[in-house]
C-alpha positions as MATLAB code, in Angstrom:
seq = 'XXXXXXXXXXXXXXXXXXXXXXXXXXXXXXXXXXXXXXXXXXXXXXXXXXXXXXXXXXXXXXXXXXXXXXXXXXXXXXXXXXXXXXXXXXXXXXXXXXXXXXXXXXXXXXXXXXXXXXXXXXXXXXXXXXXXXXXXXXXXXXXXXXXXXXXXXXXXXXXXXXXXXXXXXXXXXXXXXXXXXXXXXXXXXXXXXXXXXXXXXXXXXXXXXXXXXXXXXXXXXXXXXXXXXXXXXXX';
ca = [
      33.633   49.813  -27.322;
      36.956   51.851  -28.767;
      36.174   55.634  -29.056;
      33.271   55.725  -26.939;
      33.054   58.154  -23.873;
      34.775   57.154  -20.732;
      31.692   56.424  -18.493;
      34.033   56.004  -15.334;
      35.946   59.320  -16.245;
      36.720   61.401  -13.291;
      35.501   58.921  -10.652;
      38.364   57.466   -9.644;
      37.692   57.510   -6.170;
      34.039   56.503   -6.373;
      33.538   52.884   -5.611;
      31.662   52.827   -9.067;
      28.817   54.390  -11.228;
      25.319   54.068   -9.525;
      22.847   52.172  -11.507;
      20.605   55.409  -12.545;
      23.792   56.905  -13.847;
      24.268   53.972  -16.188;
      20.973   53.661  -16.749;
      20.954   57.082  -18.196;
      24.624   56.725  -19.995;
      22.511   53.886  -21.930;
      19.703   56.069  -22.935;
      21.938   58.488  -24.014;
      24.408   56.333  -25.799;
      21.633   53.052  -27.244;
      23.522   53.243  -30.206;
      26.417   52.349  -28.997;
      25.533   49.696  -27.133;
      23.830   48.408  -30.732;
      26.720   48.531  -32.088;
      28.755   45.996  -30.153;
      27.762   42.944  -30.875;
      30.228   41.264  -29.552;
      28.548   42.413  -25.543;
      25.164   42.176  -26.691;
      25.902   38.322  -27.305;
      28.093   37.628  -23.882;
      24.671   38.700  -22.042;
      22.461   37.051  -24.289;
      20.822   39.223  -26.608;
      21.047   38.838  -30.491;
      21.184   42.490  -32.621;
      19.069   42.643  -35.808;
      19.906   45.250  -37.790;
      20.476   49.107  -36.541;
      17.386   49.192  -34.030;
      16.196   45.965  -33.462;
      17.507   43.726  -30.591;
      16.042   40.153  -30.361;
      15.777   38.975  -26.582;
      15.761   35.316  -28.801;
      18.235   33.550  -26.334;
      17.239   35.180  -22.708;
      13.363   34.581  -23.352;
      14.216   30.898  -24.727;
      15.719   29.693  -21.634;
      12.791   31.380  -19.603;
      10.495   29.359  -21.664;
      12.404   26.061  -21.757;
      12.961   26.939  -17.911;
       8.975   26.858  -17.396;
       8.141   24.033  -19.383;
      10.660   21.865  -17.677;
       8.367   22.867  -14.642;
       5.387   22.345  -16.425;
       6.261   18.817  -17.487;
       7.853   18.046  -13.772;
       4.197   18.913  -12.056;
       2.694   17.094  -14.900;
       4.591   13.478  -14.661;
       3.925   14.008  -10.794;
       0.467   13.905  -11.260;
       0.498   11.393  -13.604;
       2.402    9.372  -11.087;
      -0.102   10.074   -7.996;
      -2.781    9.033  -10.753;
      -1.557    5.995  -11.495;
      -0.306    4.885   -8.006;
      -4.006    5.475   -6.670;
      -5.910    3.983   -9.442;
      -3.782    0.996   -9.084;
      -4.636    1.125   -4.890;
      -8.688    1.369   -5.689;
      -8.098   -1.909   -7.921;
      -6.079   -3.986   -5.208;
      -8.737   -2.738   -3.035;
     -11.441   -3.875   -5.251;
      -9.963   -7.426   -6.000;
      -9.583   -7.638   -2.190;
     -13.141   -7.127   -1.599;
     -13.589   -9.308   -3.596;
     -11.554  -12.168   -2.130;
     -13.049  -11.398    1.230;
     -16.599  -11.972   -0.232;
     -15.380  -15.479   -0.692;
     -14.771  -16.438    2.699;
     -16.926  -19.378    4.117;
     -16.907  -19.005    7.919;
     -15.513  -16.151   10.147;
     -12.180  -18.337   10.792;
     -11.752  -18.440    6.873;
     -12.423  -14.707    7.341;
      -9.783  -14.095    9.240;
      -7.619  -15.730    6.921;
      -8.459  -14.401    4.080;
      -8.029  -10.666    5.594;
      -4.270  -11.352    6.750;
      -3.375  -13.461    3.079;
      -5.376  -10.496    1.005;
      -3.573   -8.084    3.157;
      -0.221   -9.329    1.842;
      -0.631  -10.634   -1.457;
      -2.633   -7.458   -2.244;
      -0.566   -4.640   -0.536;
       2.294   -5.457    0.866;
       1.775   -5.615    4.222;
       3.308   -7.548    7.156;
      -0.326   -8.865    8.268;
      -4.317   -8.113    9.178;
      -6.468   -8.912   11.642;
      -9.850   -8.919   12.892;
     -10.463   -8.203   16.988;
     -13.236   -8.292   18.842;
     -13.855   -7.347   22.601;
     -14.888   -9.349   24.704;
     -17.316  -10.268   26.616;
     -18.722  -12.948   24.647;
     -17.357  -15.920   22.462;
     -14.496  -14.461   20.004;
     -14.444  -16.795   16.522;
     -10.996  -18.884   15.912;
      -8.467  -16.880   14.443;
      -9.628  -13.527   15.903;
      -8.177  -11.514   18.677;
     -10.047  -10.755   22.130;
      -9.845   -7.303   24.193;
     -10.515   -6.323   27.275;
     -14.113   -4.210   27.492;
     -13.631   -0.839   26.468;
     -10.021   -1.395   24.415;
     -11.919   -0.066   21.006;
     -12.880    3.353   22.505;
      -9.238    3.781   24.491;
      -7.467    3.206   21.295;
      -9.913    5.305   19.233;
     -11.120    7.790   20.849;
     -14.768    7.413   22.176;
     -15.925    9.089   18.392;
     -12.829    7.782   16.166;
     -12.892    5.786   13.629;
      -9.484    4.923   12.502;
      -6.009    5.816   13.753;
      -2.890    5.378   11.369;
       0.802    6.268   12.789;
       3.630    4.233   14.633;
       2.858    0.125   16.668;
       1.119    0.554   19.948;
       2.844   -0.798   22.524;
       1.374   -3.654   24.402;
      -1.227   -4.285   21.684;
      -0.639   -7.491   20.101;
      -2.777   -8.243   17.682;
      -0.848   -9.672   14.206;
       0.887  -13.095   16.271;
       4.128  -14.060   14.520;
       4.233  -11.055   12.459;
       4.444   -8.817   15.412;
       8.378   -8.054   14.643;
       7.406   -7.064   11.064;
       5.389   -3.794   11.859;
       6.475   -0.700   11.339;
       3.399    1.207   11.091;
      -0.181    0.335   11.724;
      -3.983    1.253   10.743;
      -6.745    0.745   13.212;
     -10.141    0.854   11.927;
     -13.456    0.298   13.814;
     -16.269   -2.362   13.482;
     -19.277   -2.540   14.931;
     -20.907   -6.241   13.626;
     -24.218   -7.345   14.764;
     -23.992  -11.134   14.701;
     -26.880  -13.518   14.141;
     -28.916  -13.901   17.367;
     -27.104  -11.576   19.284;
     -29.078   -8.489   21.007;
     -26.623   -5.862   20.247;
     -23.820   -5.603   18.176;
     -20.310   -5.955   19.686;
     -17.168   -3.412   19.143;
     -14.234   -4.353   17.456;
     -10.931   -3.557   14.888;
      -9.820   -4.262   11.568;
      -6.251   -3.804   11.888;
      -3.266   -3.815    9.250;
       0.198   -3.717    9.912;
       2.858   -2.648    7.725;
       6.751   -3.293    7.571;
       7.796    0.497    6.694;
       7.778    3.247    8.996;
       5.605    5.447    6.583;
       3.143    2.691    5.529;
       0.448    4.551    7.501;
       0.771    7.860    8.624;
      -2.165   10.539   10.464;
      -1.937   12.713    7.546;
      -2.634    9.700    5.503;
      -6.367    9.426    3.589;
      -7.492    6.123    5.215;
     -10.610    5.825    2.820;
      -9.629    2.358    0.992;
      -8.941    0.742    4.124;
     -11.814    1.953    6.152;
     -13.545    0.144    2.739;
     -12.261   -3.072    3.530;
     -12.799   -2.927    6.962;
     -16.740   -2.540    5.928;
     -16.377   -5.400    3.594;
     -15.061   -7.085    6.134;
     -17.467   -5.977    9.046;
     -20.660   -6.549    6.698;
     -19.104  -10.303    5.823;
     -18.608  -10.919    8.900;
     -22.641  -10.876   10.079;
     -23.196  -13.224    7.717;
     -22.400  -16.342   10.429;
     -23.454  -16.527   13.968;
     -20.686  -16.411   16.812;
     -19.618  -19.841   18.299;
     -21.355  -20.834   21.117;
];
């Protein structure tokens, strides 16, 4: 800017010119500041002719800046989308390959495979307290187990392994992470119905977590409970 006024003229010991005096310096001198090009494109601004300054460059990269956002959020959702919509069809086949079973062993059986081939999972089970007969390849507790683990209201609990509660056999080294979810079946020819878990076990830490939605597997534990009256108890 050769033969323009000396803006820092006479300040020598000022640490610098305060922004309202440049500010004002600006104002006073805009066509100056047109006329160097060469400054208006080291901050990013692009002069068009004598009085018209296109903010072209600055504004681009705001826009480019936003819609990089725009299509981050976007291919998140997408991803959440997808990821759930392919959990409520698992879920659904499951269902129905626990509809299949033929006896409440087979049940049992076809819980821990489904849980597997379906999800991922280290194992499932189905427990059942006691007292009272408890069908081959379900686990017994102790009177009362359902409600200590639970909660005398809850209805599911998802975090870290309990200790001392063994309920997925030679899997038990596997789990990471577990869901608990209660059943309540009422069994051909018995006067009340007995308390019990559906239980899944998975082989990462963060499989099941309390701030996790438990709503697809509190749907196969129904599927499962509601199968599961179809066959007396052994006697």
């Amino acid at each position: 800017m050769s033969g323009t006024p000396d803006l820092f003229a006479g300040r020598e010991t000022a640490p610098g010119p305060a922004w309202p005096e440049v500010r004002a310096w600006l104002q006073a001198h805009a066509q100056t500041l047109l006329d160097d090009r060469s400054l208006l494109e080291e901050i990013g601004l692009r002069p068009h002719g004598r009085n018209v300054v296109e903010f072209g460059a600055v504004a681009l990269t705001r826009l480019e800046a936003a819609a990089e956002r725009e299509a981050d959020a976007r291919k998140r959702i997408e991803a959440v989308a997808r990821a759930n919509f392919a959990a409520q069809t698992q879920t659904h086949v499951a269902a129905l390959d626990i509809l299949e079973a033929r006896s409440l062993s087979d049940l049992a059986r076809r819980l821990d495979a489904t849980a597997a081939a379906r999800f991922g999972l280290a194992g499932a089970a189905i427990a059942l307290e006691k007292p009272g007969p408890v069908p081959f390849g379900w686990r017994g507790l102790e009177p009362g187990d359902v409600d200590a683990l639970l909660g005398p209201d809850g209805l599911t609990w998802l975090g870290p392994p309990i200790p001392g509660l063994d309920l997925f056999g030679a899997a038990s080294d596997q789990v990471r992470s577990i869901a608990l979810i209660r059943l309540k079946p009422h069994f051909p020819g018995d006067a009340e119905a007995r308390a019990g878990l559906c239980a899944f076990a998975s082989p990462e830490p963060e499989g099941f977590t309390p701030t996790m939605g438990g709503e697809l597997i509190a749907f196969i534990a129904r599927v499962v409970e509601r199968t599961g009256e179809r066959w007396p108890l052994p006697q």
